[in-house]
N, C-alpha and C positions, 0 to 999 in steps of 0.2 A: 219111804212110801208106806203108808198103814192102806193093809188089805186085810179081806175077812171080818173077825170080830172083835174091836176092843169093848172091855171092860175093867172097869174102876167101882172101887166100893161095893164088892159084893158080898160084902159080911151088913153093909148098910151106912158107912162113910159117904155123911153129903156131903164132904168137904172133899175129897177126890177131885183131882182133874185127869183130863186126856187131853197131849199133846202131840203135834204130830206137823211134819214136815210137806205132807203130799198126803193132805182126803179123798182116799177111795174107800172107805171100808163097806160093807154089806150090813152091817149093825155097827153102833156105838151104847154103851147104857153105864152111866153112874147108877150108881145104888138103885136098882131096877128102874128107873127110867130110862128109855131107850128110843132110838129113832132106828128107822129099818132106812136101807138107802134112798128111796124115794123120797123121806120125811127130810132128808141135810139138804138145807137151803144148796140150790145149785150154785150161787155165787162161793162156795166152800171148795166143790168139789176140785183137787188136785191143787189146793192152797195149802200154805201153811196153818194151823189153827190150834187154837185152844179151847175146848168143851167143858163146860162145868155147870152146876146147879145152880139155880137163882130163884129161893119159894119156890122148892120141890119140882121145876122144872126146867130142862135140858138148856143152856146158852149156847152161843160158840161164837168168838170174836176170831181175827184175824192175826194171826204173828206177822208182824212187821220186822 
């Protein structure tokens, strides 16, 4: 279960991912782009998922 604050690429790797078993965290941010909890689509939350960059801005598709 990811809680609290992930981060990836914070030296500025946009190729970073976050992955994670159970979305709950209170922030996410690759390479300073970031969503605060209200911003992760709620169809996410307490799924499996994977977060990454697509043109400098935040994705997050679903682990199957």
């Amino acid at each position: 279960m990811m809680r609290g604050r992930a981060l990836a690429g914070a030296s500025g790797d946009t190729q970073c991912q976050i992955f994670c078993t159970h979305l709950g965290a209170e922030l996410v941010s690759i390479a300073g782009q970031y969503w605060l909890s209200d911003q992760i689509p709620s169809d996410f939350l307490g799924q499996a998922a994977r977060l990454s960059l697509l043109d400098n801005a935040l994705t997050i598709q679903p682990l199957n």
